[in-house]
N, C-alpha and C positions, 0 to 999 in steps of 0.2 A: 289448324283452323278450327274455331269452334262450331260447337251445332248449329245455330243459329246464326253464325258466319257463313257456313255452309246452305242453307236455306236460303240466306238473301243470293247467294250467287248462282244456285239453279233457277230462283226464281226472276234475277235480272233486273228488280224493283229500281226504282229511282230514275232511270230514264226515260223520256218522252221522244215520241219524233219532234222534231225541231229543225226548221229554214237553217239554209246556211248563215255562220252568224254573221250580222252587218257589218262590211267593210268600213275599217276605220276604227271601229269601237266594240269593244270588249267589258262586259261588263256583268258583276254579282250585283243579285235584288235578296233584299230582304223584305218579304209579304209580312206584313202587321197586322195589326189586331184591328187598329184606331188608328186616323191619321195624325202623323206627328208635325210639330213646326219649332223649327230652330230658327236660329238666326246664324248672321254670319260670324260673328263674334266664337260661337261654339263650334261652326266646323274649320275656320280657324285652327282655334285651340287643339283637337281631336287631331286635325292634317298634321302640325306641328310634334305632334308626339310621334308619329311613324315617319316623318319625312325630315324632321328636323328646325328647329327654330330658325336658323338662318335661308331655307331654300325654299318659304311657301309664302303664298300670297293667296287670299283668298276674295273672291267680287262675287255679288249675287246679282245677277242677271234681272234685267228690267222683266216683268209681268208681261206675258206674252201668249195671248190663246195658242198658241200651237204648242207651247209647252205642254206636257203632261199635270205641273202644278209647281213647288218655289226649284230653281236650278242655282247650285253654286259653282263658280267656275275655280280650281284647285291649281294654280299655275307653282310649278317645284323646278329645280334646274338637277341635271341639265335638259331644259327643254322638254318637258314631260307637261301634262296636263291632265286634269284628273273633271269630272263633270259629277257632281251630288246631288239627285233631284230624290226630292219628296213630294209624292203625290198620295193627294184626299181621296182615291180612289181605286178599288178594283186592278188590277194586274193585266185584267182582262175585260173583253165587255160583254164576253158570254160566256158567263161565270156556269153557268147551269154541263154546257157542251164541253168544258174545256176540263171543268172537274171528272165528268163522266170517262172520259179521256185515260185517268192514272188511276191504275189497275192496284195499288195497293192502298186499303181504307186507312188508315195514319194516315198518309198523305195528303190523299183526299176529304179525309174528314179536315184537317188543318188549314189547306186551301180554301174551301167553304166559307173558313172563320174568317179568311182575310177582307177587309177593307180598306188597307190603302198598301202602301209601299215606298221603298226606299233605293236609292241603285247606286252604284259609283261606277261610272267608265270613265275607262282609260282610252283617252282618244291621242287616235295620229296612228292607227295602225300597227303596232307595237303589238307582236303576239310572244315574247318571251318568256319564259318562266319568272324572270326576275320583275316584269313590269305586273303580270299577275300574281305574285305573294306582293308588290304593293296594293292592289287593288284591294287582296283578300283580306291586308292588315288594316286598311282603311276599314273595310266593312267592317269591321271585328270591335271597330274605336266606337262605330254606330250601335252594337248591339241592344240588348234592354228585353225588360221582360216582356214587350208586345210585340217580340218576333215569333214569330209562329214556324217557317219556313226559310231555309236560302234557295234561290233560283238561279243556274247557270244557263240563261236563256241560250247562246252559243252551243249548249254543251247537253240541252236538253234533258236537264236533271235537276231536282229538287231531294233537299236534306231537312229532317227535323230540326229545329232550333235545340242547341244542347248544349252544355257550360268546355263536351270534350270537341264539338265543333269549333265552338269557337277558340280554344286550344290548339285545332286544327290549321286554320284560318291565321293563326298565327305564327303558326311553325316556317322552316324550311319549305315545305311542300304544298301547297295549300290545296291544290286541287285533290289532295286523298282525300277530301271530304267524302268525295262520291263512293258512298257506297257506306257510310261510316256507321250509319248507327246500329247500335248496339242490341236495339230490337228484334225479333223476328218479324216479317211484315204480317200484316195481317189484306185476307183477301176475300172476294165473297163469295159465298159455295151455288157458284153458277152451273159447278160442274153437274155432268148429266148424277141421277140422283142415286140409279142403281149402280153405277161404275163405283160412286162414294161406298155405298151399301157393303158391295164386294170388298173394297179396300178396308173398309172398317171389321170386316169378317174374317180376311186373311191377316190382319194381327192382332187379334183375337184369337185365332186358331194358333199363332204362333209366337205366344206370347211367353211362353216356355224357351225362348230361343234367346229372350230378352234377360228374363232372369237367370238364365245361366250363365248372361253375359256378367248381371249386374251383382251376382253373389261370387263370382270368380275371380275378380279385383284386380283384372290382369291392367298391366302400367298404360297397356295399350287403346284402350276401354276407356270414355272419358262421354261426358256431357251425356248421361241418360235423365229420357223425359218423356213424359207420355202426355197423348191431347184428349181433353175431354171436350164436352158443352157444357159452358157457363149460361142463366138462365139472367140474361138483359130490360131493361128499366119499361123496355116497348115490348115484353112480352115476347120477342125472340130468344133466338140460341146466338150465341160469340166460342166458337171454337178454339181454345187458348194450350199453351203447352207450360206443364207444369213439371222443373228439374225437380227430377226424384232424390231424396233423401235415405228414406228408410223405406220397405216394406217387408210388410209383417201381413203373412196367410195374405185375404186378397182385397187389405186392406195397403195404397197409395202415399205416402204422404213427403210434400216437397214444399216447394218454395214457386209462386206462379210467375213464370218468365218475361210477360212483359203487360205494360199496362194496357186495360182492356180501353176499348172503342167505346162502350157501352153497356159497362158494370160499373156504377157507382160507387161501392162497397168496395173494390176490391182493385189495389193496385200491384204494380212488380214487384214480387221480393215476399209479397205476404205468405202467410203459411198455409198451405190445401192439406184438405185429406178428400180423398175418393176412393172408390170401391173399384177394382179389379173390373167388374162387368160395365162401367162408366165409360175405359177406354172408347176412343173412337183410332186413336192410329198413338205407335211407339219408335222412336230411334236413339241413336246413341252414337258415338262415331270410334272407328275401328282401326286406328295410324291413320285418323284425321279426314277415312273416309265413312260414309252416311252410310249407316243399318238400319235399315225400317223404312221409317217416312214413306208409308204405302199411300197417303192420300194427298201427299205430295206430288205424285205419279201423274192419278188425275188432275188437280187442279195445275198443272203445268200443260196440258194439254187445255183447259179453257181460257188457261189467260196466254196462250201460245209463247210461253216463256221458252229459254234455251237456257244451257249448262254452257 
């Protein structure tokens, strides 16, 4: 497992509490940017490429305040039924409480963006693997670049929109989404300040422990990376982990690991150099287990995360 495979799963990101899911229907949302409007002619065509030109029928539901906004009804044989609503609106209607909610900023900052949404359920109660890789390749025919988000209300989880999700979403399995992306999460330094203080001191002091990992080249040794603060557009700090490359005396220099919250200048992959005394925390992973990641420690203690 990589480092920052390693990191999303102490951290446990992507999940929400969530009601039990409603009997009868099953169903992935994709949160937009803008609301979108199709007709039935297009989802149609879309059903038809995962379901088959001879087994779908598609009708759009008369206009009906209790709706959320347009519904199409997906009827496929054998006896399957599939429900596509597009809604001009919010996900939620307290957008402010519900954001505050998901403990990793991606997430949260993406949600924010949202303004309307998209869903397909699978009605009649149907909780199979094979009735959901339909649902998941139906969603997958919806995608576009004003997805922001997928939502497993049911399952209480959301994923960032990505080209390997939707790959995902297409596969055999569809529910591996959770947990997928490739990111490290990003979270916000709620933790108490001097416990950070300490963790930032103790690798620092044993920083020597890092470069004789990272100069010894053993097969076992993989994913080294160290975190500094980046300085953001509102005059903040964005704590970010940049994979190390080369270093030379107590001079850094890598590749920054994933794209910031709120560094305009600077996205995943670009090139860093930083100074040795910069660090704020180091790991690297050891036969695939985590070395360092000292303020990791902390911050799983403020977002009351588990391994």
């Amino acid at each position: 497992m990589s480092l920052f495979g390693l990191i999303k799963k102490i951290f446990s990101f992507g999940r929400r509490s969530a009601p039990p899911p409603e009997p009868g229907i099953n169903s992935l949302v994709w949160l937009l940017r803008e609301p979108r409007r199709v007709n039935e002619e297009t989802v149609l065509i879309l059903a038809r490429k995962v379901l088959g030109d001879d087994l779908v029928t598609v009708a759009e539901l008369p206009k009906n305040p209790d709706l959320p906004g347009d519904m199409f009804m997906i009827v496929a044989e054998p006896r399957r039924g599939f429900g596509v609503i597009f809604a001009p609106q919010p996900y939620t209607t307290d957008m402010e409480n519900e954001a505050a909610e998901i403990p990793e900023l991606r997430r949260r900052n993406l949600f924010e963006q949202h303004k309307a949404w998209m869903a397909i359920d699978l009605m009649g109660g149907d909780n199979s693997p094979e009735s959901w890789a339909v649902v998941a390749k139906l969603l997958a025919e919806f995608a576009g670049p004003d997805c922001l988000l997928i939502y497993a209300p049911s399952l209480g989880h959301m994923e960032p929109y990505s080209d390997e999700l939707i790959e995902q979403l297409q596969g055999q399995d569809p529910l591996s989404f959770l947990g997928l992306s490739g990111e490290p999460p990003v979270v916000p330094y709620e933790a108490d300040a001097e416990e950070l203080k300490q963790a930032e001191d103790e690798a620092k002091s044993r920083w020597s422990e890092f470069i004789n990992a990272f100069n010894g080249k053993s097969p076992d040794h993989e994913d080294f990376a160290v975190k500094t603060a980046f300085n953001t557009a509102d005059g903040d700090q964005e704590h970010m982990w940049v994979m190390v490359e080369v270093v030379e005396g107590n001079t850094i220099r890598g590749l920054l690991g994933n794209d910031p919250i709120n560094v305009p200048e600077m996205e995943a992959g670009c090139p860093v150099e930083i100074k040795q005394e910069a660090i704020s925390d180091w790991a690297y992973t050891d036969k695939g287990e985590l070395v360092g990641g000292f303020s990791m420690k902390v911050l799983m203690k403020g977002q009351g995360a588990s391994g």
